[in-house]
C-alpha positions as CSV (number, residue, x, y, z in Angstrom):
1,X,0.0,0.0,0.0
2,X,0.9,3.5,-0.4
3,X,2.1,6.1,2.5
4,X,-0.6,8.9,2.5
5,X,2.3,11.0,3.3
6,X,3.8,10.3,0.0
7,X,1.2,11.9,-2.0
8,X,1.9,14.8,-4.2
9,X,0.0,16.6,-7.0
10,X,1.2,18.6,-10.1
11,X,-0.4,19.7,-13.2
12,X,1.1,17.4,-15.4
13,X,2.5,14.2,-14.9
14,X,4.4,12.5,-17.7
15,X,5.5,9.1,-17.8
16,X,9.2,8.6,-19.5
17,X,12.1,10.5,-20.2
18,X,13.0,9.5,-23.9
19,X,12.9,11.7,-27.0
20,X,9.0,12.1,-26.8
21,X,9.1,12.4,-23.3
22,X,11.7,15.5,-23.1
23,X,9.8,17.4,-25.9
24,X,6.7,16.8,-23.8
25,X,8.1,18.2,-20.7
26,X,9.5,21.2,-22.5
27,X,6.1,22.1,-24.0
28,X,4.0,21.6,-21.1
29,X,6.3,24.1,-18.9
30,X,5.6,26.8,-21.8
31,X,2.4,26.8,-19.6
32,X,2.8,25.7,-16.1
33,X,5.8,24.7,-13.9
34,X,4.2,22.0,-11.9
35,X,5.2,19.4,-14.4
36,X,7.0,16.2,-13.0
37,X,9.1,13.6,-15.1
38,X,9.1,9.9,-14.2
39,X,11.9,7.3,-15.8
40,X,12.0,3.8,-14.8
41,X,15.6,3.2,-15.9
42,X,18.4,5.9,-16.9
43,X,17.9,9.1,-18.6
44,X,19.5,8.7,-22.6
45,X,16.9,8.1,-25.4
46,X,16.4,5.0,-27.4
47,X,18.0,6.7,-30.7
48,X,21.9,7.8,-28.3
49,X,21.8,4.6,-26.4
50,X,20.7,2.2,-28.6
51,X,19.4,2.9,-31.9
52,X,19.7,5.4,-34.3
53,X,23.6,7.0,-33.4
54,X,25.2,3.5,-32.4
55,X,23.6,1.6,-35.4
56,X,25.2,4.6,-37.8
57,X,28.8,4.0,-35.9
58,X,28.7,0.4,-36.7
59,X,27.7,0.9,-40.4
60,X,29.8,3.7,-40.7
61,X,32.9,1.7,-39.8
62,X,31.0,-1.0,-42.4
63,X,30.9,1.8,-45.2
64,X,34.9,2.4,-44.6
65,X,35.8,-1.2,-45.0
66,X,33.4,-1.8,-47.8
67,X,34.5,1.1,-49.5
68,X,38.3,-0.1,-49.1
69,X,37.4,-3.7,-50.7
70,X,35.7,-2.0,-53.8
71,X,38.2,0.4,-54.0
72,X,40.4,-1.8,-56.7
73,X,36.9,-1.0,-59.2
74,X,38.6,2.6,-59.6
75,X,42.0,1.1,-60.4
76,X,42.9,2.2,-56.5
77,X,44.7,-1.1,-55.1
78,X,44.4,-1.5,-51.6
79,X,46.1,-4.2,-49.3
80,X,44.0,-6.2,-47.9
81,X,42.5,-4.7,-45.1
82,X,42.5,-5.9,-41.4
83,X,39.5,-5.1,-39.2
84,X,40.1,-4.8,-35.8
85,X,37.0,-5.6,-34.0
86,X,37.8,-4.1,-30.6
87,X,38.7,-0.9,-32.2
88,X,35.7,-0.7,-34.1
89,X,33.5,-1.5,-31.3
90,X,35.5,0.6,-29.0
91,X,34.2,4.1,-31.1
92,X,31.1,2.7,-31.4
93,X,30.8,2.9,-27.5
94,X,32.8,5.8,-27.4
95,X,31.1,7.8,-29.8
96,X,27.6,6.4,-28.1
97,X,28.6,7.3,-24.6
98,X,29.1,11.1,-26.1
99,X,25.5,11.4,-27.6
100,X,24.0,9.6,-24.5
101,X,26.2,11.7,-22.1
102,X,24.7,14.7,-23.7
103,X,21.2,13.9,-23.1
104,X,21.5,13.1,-19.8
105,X,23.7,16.2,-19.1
106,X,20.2,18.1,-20.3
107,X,17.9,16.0,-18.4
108,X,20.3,16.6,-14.8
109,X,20.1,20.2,-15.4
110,X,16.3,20.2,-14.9
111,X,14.7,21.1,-11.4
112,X,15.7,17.9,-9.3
113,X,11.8,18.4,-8.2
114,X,10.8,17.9,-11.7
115,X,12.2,15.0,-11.9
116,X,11.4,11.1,-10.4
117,X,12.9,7.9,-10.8
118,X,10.8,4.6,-10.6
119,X,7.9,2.9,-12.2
120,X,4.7,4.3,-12.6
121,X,1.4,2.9,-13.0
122,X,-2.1,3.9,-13.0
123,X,-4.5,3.8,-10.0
124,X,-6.8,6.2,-11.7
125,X,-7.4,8.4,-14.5
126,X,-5.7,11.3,-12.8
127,X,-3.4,8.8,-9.7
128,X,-0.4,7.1,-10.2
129,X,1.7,5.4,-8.1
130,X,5.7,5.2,-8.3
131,X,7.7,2.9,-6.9
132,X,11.7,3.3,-7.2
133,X,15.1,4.0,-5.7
134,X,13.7,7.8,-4.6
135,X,10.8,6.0,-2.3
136,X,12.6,3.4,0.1
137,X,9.8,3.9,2.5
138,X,7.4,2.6,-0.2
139,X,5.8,3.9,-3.1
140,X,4.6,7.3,-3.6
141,X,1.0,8.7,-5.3
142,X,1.3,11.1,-7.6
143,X,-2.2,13.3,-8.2
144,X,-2.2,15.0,-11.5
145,X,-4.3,16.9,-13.6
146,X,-3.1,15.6,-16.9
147,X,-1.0,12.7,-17.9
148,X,1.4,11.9,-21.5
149,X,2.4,8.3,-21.8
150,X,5.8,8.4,-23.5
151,X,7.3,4.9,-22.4
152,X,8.8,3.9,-25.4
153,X,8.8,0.8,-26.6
154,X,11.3,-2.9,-26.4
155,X,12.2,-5.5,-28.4
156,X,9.9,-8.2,-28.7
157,X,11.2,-11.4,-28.6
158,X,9.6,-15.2,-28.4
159,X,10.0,-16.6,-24.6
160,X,10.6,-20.1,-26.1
161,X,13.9,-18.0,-27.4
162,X,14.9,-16.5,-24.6
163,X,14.6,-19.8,-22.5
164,X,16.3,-21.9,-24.9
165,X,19.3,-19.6,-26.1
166,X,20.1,-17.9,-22.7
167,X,23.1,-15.2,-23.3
168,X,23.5,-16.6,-27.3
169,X,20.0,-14.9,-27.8
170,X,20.6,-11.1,-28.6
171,X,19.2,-7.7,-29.4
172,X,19.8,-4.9,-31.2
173,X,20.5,-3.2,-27.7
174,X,23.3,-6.2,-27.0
175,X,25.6,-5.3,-30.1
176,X,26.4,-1.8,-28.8
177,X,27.5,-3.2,-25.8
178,X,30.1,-5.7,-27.6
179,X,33.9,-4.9,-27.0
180,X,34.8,-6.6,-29.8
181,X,33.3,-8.3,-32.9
182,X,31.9,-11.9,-32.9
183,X,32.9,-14.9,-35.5
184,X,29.1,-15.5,-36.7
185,X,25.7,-14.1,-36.1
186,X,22.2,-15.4,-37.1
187,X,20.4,-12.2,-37.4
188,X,16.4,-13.2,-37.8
189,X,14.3,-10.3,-39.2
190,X,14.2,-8.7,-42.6
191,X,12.9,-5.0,-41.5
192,X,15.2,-2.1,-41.0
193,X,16.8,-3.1,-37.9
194,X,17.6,-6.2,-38.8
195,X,18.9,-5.5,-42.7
196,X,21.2,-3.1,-40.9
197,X,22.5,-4.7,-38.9
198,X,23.4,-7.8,-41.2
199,X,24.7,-6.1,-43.5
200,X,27.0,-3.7,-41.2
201,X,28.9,-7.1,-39.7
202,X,28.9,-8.7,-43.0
203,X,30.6,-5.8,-44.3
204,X,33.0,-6.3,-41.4
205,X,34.1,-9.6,-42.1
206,X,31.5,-11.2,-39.2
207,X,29.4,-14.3,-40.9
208,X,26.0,-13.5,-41.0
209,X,22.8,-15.2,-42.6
210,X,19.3,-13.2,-43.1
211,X,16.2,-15.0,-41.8
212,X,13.0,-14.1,-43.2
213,X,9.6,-15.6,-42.7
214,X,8.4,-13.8,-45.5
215,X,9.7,-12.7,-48.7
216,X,10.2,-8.7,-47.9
217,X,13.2,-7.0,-47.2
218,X,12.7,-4.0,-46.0
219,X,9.4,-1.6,-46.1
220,X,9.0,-0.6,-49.5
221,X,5.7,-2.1,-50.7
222,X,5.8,-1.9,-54.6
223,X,6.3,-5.2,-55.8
224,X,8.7,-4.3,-58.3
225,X,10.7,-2.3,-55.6
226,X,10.5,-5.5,-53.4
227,X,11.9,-7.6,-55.9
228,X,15.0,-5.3,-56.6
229,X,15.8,-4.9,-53.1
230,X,15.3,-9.0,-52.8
231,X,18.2,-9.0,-55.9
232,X,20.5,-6.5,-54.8
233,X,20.7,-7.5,-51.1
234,X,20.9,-11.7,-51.8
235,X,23.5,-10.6,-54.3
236,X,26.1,-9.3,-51.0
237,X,24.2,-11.1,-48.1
238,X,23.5,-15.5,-47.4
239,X,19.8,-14.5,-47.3
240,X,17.1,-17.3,-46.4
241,X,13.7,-15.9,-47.0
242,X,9.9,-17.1,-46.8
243,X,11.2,-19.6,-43.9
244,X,8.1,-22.0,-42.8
245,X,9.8,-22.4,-39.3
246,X,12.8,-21.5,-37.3
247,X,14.1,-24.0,-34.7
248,X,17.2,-22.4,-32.9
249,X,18.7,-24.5,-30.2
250,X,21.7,-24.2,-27.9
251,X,24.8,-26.3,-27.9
252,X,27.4,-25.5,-25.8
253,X,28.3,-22.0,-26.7
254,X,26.7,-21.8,-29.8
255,X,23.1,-21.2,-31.6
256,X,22.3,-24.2,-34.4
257,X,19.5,-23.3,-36.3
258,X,16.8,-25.0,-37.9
259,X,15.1,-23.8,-41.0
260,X,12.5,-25.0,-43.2
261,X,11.8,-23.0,-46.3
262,X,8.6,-22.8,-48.3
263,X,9.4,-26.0,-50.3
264,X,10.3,-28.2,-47.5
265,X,14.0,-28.0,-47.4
266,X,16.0,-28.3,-44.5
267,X,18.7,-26.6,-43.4
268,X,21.0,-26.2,-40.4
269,X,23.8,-23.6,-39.8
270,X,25.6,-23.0,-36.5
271,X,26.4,-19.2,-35.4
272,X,27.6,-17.7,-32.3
273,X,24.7,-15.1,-31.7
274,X,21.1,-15.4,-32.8
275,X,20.3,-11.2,-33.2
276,X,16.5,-11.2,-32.9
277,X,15.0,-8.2,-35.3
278,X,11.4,-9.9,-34.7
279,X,9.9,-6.4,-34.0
280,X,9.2,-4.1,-31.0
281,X,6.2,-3.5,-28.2
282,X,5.0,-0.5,-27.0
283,X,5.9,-0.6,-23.1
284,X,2.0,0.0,-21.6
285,X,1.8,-3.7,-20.7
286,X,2.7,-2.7,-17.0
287,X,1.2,0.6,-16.7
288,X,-2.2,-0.5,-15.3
289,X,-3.9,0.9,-17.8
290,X,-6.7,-1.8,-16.3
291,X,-7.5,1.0,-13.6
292,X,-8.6,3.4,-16.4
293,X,-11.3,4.0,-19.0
294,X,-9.2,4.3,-21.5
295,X,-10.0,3.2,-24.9
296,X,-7.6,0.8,-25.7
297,X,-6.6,-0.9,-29.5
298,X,-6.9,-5.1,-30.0
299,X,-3.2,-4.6,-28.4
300,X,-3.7,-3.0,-25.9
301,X,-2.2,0.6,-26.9
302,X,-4.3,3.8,-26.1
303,X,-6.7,5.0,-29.2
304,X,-5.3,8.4,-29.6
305,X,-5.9,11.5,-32.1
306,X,-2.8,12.8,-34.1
307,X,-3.2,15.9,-33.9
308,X,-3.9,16.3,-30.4
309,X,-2.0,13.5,-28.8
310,X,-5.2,13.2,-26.4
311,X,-6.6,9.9,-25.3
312,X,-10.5,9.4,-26.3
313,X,-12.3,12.5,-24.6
314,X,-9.3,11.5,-21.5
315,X,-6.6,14.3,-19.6
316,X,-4.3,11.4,-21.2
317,X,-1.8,11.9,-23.8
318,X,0.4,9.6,-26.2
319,X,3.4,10.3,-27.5
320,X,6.6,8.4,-29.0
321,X,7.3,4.8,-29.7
322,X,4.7,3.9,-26.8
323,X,1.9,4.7,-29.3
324,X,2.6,2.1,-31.9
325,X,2.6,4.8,-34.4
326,X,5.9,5.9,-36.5
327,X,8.8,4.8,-34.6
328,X,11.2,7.6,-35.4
329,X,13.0,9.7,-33.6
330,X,11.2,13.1,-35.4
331,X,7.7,11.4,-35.3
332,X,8.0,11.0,-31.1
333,X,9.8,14.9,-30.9
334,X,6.5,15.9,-32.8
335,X,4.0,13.8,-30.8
336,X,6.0,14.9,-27.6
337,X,5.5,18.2,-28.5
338,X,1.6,17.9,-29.3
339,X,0.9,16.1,-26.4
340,X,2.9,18.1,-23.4
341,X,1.9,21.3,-25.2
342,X,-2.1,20.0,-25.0
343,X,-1.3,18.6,-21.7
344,X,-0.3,21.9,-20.3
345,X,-2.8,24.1,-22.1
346,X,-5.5,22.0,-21.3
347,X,-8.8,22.4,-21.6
348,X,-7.6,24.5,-24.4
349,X,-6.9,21.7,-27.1
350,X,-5.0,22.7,-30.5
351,X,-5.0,20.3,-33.4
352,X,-1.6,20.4,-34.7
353,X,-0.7,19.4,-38.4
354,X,1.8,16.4,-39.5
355,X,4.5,16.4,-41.3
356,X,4.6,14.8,-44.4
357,X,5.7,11.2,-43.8
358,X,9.8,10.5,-44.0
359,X,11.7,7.1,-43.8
360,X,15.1,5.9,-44.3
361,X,17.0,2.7,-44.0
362,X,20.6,2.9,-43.8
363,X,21.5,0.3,-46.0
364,X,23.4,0.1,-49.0
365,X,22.1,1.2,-51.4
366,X,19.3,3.0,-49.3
367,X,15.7,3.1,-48.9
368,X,13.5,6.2,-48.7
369,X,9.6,6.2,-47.7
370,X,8.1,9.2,-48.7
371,X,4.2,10.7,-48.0
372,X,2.0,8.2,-49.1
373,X,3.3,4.9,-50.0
374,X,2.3,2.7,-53.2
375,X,0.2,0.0,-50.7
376,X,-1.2,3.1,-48.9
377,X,-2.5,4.8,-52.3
378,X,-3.8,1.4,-53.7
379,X,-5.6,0.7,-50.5
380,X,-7.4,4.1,-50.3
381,X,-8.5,3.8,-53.5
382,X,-6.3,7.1,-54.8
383,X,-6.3,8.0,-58.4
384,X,-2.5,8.3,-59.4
385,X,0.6,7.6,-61.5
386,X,4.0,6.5,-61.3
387,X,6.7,7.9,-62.8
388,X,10.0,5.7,-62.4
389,X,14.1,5.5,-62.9
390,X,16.4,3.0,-62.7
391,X,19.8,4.1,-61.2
392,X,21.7,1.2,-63.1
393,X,22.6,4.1,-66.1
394,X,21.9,7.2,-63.7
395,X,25.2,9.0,-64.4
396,X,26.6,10.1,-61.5
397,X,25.2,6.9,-59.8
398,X,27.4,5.3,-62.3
399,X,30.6,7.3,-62.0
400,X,30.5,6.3,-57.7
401,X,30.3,2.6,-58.9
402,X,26.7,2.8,-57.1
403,X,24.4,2.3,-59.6
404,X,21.8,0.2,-57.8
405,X,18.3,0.5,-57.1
406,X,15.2,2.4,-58.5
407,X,13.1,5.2,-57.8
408,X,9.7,6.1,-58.2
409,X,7.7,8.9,-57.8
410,X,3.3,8.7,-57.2
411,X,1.3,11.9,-58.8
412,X,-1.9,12.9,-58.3
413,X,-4.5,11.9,-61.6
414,X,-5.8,15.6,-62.5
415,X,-3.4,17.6,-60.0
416,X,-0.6,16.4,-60.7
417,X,0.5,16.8,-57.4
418,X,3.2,14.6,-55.7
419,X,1.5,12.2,-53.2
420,X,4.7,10.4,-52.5
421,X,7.6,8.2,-53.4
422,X,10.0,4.5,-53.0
423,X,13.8,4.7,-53.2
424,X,16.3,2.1,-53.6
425,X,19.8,3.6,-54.3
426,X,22.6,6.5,-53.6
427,X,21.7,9.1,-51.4
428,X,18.5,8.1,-50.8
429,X,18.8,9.4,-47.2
430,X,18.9,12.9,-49.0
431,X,16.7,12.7,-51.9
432,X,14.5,11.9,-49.5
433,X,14.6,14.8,-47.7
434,X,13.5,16.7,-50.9
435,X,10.8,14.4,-51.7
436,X,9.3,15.5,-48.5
437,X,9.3,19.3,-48.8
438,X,7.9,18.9,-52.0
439,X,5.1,16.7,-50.9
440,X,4.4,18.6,-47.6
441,X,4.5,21.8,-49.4
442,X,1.9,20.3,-52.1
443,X,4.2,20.7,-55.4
444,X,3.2,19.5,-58.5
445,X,5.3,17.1,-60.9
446,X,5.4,20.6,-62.9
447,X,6.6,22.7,-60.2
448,X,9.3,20.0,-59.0
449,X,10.4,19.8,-62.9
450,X,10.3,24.1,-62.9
451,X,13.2,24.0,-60.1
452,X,16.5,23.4,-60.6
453,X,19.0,20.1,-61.3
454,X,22.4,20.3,-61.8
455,X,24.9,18.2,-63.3
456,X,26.1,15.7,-62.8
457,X,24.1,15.0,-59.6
458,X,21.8,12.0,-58.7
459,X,19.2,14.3,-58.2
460,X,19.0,14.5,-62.5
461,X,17.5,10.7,-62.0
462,X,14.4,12.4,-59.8
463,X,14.4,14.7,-62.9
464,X,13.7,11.6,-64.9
465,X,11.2,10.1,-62.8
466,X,9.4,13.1,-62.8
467,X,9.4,13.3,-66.3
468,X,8.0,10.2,-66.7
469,X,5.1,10.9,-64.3
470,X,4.6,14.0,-66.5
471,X,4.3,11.9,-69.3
472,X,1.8,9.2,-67.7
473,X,-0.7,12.1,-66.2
474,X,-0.1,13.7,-69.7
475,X,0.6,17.2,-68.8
476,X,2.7,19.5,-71.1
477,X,6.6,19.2,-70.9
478,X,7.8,22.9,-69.8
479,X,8.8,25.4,-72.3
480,X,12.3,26.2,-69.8
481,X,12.8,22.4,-70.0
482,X,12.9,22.0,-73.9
483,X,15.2,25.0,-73.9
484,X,17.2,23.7,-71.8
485,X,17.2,20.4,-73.6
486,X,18.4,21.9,-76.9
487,X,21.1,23.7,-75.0
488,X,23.1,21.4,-73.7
């Protein structure tokens, strides 16, 4: 039970101290100063500590020895190059204890009575209770007018795993912990995290195998784009895809895993790590969300709006990974933002617009998500074209011996306006980036062919694309652009 004596009340309460939870607390003190932060573990977000920064490090490193091994395709002969795995992994940690050490420097600098450490969980719409190092005398009720979930999310991986493999079965949050670089690794899932992943330690001489129980790799959903990036990535990765079942077992101090694939073959390969990429879970499993009225999803994740980061008609707020939403560091930094700025204002709501969708993976070549995606258009129904380039012939893609992938581009029918776009290829982190002004801005294939290329640039295979869409929605090439054309 809780001490009576170890009530206190704010104005806002919010629950985690990750990138959604910090942008929550900033907004909600734009209007009051009885906010109060509650982690459960260690200050340092997700994306320093163990996602986006440490994952770059590693492929970064990747990139360099890649880069060396290909570096005879320019007539540049290299010696063959020595990776030194505890030097590699010792930067990566480095580097990582830099980002997280920054973060947490910002976090210690807040009011001390801001600021609570322990686990919180619901005893009413408006009550939690928070038990932690801060409360030896038990746990402590904390009354407040409005609360924002912002409690992340963790890897989800099977129990039978766990109980079989012991300290062989491994996440993503293991590998930046690694002093130095295993001998083999069965990494087993095909989204971003695990493509990364694989084909960072393959790149630094680790032996890795892709398991996939289906036949994607990666999120781009147009068939055609799936099929390249199936290509390209089996072509420089042991891939196993559309796998039936997946045995792993433990023997001794290594992971033997079983296989089946679609048409009944069997096969078994040992490896030293099994790196489970099987997805995350939004961490509201143990916030006693059983106490509320919350709406709640099949999954048990809070039904919230957008645009307000409020809960149903609730003085609850979502924000960040916890929602099930866009796991991305910019898509919880908005939603914190929403929700701790609604929180604090309240009753005064605001509906606050989205950006326009971004994604990247960090592979080689890359992948870009961009507004509305192919599945999403089909599936609403949406009236559009596709304009499309290859990057095999793209020139400048060619001249950096990275001439892989495609691009397309979805228009409007009638509008012509850009809806959104699927990379595969160079710089797809950056023409990205564009594709995403343009789209959030509302452009038109017209006005995106009106602005400016130079040469030689991968950009000029966007031109292309574009061109392409112009031609599919039949709209009039641009007078500038046939000058230009018999110009040059």
């Amino acid at each position: 039970m809780t001490n009576p004596a170890h009530t206190a009340t704010t104005d806002v309460a919010i629950i985690g101290a990750g990138t959604a939870g910090m942008a929550a607390y900033r907004a909600a003190l734009r209007h009051t100063d009885r906010v109060v932060l509650i982690e459960s573990q260690v200050y340092g977000t997700t994306c320093a500590r163990v996602g986006c920064m440490p994952s770059k490090l590693l492929i970064a490193a990747a990139e360099a020895a890649h880069s060396a091994r290909q570096a005879h395709r320019f007539g540049v002969n290299v010696p063959p190059i020595d990776i030194d795995g505890r030097a590699v992994m010792a930067r990566v940690r480095s580097e990582r204890d830099r980002f997280v050490g920054f973060v947490v420097d910002t976090v210690e600098q807040w009011p001390a009575a801001h600021r609570w450490l322990g686990h919180a969980r619901f005893a009413d719409a408006h009550t939690l209770v928070v038990e932690g190092p801060e409360s030896p005398a038990g746990p402590r009720r904390l009354q407040a007018g409005r609360i924002v979930i912002a409690t992340g999310s963790r890897p989800a991986v099977p129990p039978a795993w766990r109980a079989a493999l012991g300290d062989r079965l491994i996440v993503n949050d293991d590998v930046f912990s690694w002093t130095d670089l295993p001998g083999s690794v069965a990494v087993v899932g095909t989204g971003v995290v695990g493509l990364e992943l694989a084909q960072a330690l393959h790149r630094l001489g680790v032996r890795v195998r892709l398991f996939g129980r289906g036949s994607r790799i990666g999120p781009l959903t147009h068939p055609a784009l799936q099929a390249l990036a199936r290509e390209v990535f089996a072509a420089e990765l042991p891939v196993t895809l559309d796998v039936q079942d997946l045995q792993p077992r433990r023997e001794g101090d290594a992971v033997v895993l079983r296989s089946v694939a679609a048409d009944g073959t069997v096969q078994e390969e040992r490896f030293e790590f099994l790196l489970a990429a099987t997805g995350r879970r939004p961490n509201v499993d143990r916030l006693g969300l059983e106490h509320t009225a919350l709406p709640l999803d099949p999954q048990g994740v809070p039904v919230f709006d957008r645009r307000t980061g409020q809960v149903g008609d609730s003085a609850v707020f979502m924000a960040g990974d916890a929602a099930d939403d866009r796991a991305l560091l910019h898509e919880a930094a908005d939603e914190g933002r929403i929700a701790g700025d609604n929180a604090g204002r309240w009753p005064d709501l605001r509906l606050r617009p989205r950006r326009a969708p971004l994604a990247v993976v960090f592979s080689e070549p890359q992948m870009a998500l961009v507004g509305a995606t192919h599945a999403e258009l089909v599936a609403s129904g949406a009236a559009f074209d596709i304009g499309e380039v290859s990057f095999t012939d793209q020139g400048r893609s060619r001249v950096m011996a990275r001439n892989h992938g495609a691009l397309q581009v979805y228009a409007q029918r009638g509008s012509g306006r850009l809806l959104g776009a699927e990379m595969l290829g160079p710089a797809a982190e950056h023409l990205g980036h564009l594709l995403a002004w343009s789209v959030q801005r509302g452009d038109t294939v017209q006005q995106m062919l009106d602005s400016p290329f130079y040469h030689p640039v991968v950009e000029e295979g966007l031109r292309t694309a574009l061109r392409q869409a112009q031609r599919a929605l039949q709209l009039p090439a641009p007078a500038l652009e046939h000058c230009l054309e018999c110009n040059a």
